[in-house]
Structures are given as C-alpha cells and as structure tokens.
C-alpha positions as CSV (number, residue, x, y, z in Angstrom):
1,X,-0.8,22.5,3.5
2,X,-2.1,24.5,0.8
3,X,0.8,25.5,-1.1
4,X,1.7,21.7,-1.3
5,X,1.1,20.7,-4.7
6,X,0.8,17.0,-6.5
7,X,4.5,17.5,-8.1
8,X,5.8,18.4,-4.4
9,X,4.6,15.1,-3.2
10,X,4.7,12.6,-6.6
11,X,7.0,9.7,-6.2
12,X,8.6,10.0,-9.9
13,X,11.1,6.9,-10.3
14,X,7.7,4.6,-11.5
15,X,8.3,0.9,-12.0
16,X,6.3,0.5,-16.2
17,X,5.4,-2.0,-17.8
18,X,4.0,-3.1,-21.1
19,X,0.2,-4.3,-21.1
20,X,1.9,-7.7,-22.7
21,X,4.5,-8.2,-19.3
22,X,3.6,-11.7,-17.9
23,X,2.2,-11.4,-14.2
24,X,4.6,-13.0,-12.9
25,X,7.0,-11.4,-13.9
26,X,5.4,-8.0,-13.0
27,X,4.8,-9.3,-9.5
28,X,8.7,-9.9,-9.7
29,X,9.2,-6.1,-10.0
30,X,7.3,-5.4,-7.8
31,X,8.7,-7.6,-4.7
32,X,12.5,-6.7,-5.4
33,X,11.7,-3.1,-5.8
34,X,9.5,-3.3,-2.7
35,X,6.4,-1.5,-4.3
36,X,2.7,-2.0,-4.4
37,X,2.0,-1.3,-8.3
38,X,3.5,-0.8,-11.7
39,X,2.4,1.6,-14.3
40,X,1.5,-0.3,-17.4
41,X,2.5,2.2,-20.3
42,X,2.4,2.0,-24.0
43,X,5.7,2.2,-26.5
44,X,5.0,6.0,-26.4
45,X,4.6,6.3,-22.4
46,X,1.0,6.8,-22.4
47,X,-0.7,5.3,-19.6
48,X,-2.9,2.0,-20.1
49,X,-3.2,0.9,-16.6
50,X,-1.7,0.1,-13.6
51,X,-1.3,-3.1,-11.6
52,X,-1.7,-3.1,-7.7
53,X,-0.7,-5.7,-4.8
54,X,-4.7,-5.6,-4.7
55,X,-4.8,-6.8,-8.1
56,X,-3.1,-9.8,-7.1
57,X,-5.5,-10.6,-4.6
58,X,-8.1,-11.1,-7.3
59,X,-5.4,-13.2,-9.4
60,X,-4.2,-15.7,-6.5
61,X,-8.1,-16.1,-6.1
62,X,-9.4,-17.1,-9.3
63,X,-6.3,-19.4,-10.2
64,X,-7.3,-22.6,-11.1
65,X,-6.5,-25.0,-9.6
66,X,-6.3,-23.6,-6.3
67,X,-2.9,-23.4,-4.5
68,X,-3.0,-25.3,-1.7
69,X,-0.3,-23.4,-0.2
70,X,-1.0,-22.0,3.0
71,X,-0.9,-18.2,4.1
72,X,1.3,-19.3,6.5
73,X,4.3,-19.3,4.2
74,X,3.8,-15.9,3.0
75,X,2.6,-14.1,6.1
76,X,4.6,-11.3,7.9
77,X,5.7,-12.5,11.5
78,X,7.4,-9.5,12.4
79,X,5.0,-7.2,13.0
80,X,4.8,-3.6,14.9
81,X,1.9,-2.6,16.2
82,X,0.0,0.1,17.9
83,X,-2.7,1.1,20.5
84,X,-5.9,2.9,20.6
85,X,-4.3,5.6,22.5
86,X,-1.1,6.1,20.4
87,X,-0.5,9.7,18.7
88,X,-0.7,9.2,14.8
89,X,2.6,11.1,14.2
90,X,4.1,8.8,15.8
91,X,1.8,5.9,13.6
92,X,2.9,8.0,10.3
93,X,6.6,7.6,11.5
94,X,6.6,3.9,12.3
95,X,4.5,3.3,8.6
96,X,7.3,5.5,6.9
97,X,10.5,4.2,8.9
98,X,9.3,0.3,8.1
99,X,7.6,0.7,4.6
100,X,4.3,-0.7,6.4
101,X,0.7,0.7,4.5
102,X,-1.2,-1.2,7.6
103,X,-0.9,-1.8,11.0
104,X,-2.6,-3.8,13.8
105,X,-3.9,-2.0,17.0
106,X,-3.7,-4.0,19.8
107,X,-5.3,-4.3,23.2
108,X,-2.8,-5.9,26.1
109,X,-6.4,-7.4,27.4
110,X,-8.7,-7.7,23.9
111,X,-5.7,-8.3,21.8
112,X,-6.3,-7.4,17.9
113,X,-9.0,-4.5,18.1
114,X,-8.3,-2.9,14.7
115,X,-6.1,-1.9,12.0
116,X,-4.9,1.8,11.1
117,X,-4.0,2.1,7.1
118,X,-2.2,5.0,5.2
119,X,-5.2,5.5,4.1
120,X,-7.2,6.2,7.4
121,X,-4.3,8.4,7.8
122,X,-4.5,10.3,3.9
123,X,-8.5,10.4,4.7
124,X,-7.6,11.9,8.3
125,X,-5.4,14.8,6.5
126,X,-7.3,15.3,3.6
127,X,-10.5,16.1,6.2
128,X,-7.9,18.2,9.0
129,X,-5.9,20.0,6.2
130,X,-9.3,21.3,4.2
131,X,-9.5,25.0,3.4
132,X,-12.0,26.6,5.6
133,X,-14.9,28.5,4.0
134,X,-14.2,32.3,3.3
C-alpha cells in the first residue's frame, strides 16, 4: 500500500457550495446525493470550509425552540449488523455494498456490545499498512 497515493483514492465529483447556501438547503444536497458533507468554495473555487452530517448534529441541537420531533421518525430500522468474531473484510464489504460509515456488533445473548466505524477500520489500516523501519 505504499505506492497508493491521495489522487489514487480522492473521490473527485465534490458536492460545493457557497459560504451564503441556506442550511437547509445544503442539508438537501446532501440527502439526495446520499453524502456526508459539502465543500463550501468561494466564486474562484478556493476552499472556505466544509459542512459535515456532524455539523448538523450541533445545528438540530442548538435550534431554538426545540423540535419536539422524536428520533423515531428519522431513525434507520433496517439495520445490518455484525459480531465480535466477524472478519473485517467482510465488515469493509458490507460498509461499501450498503453505503453504511457505522455498524452495530451484536451479541445473540448481550445484544448491542459495540459499534465498528470506517474509521476504526481507516485507523486499523493506517496502523497495519505503516512502512516498517529500515
């Protein structure tokens, strides 16, 4: 893995917007193209920021008034999950195949006993595939 470069990997058809796009309306992007961020860019495509899902955390949290709707009526009920013991290839694939950046490892007897992320698995890489010492 280390002849793999940045521009190997780099997703380059970006969702931008400007810093003055309403939220909402970024949000909207962001659900029909199924993405977690947009690039915020500037009339001469320089980068000013970028707007996560996290973002929207912070933003659904400090609205005032509070929404009283409940996360019932946005929550995923079709989940796929995984156990302790199942190879993380085969995680990776299931992640990739359904778009999913988290799943829930389940016990058949504890039930929900964690959750595995893309990240654990780019932190998990980026430790395995490190260049040993000359």
């Amino acid at each position: 893995m280390m002849d793999i470069f940045v521009a190997r990997l780099m997703s380059t058809d970006l969702l931008t917007v400007s810093p003055d796009t309403l939220v909402e309306d970024a949000a909207g992007l962001m659900l029909d193209h199924g993405v977690g961020s947009v690039v915020v860019i500037d009339e001469r495509n320089q980068l000013e920021g970028i707007l996560t899902s996290t973002d929207f955390v912070k933003i659904v949290a400090e609205q005032k008034p509070k929404d009283q709707t409940p996360v019932s009526k946005y929550m995923s009920t079709d989940l796929v999950t995984t156990a302790a013991q199942d190879d993380i290839q085969d995680v990776a694939d299931a992640m990739i195949e359904h778009g999913f950046h988290h799943m829930p490892v389940v016990d058949e007897t504890e039930g929900v006993i964690g959750i595995i992320t893309t990240t654990d698995l780019a932190a998990y890489l980026s430790h395995e595939e490190a260049p040993s010492p000359a």
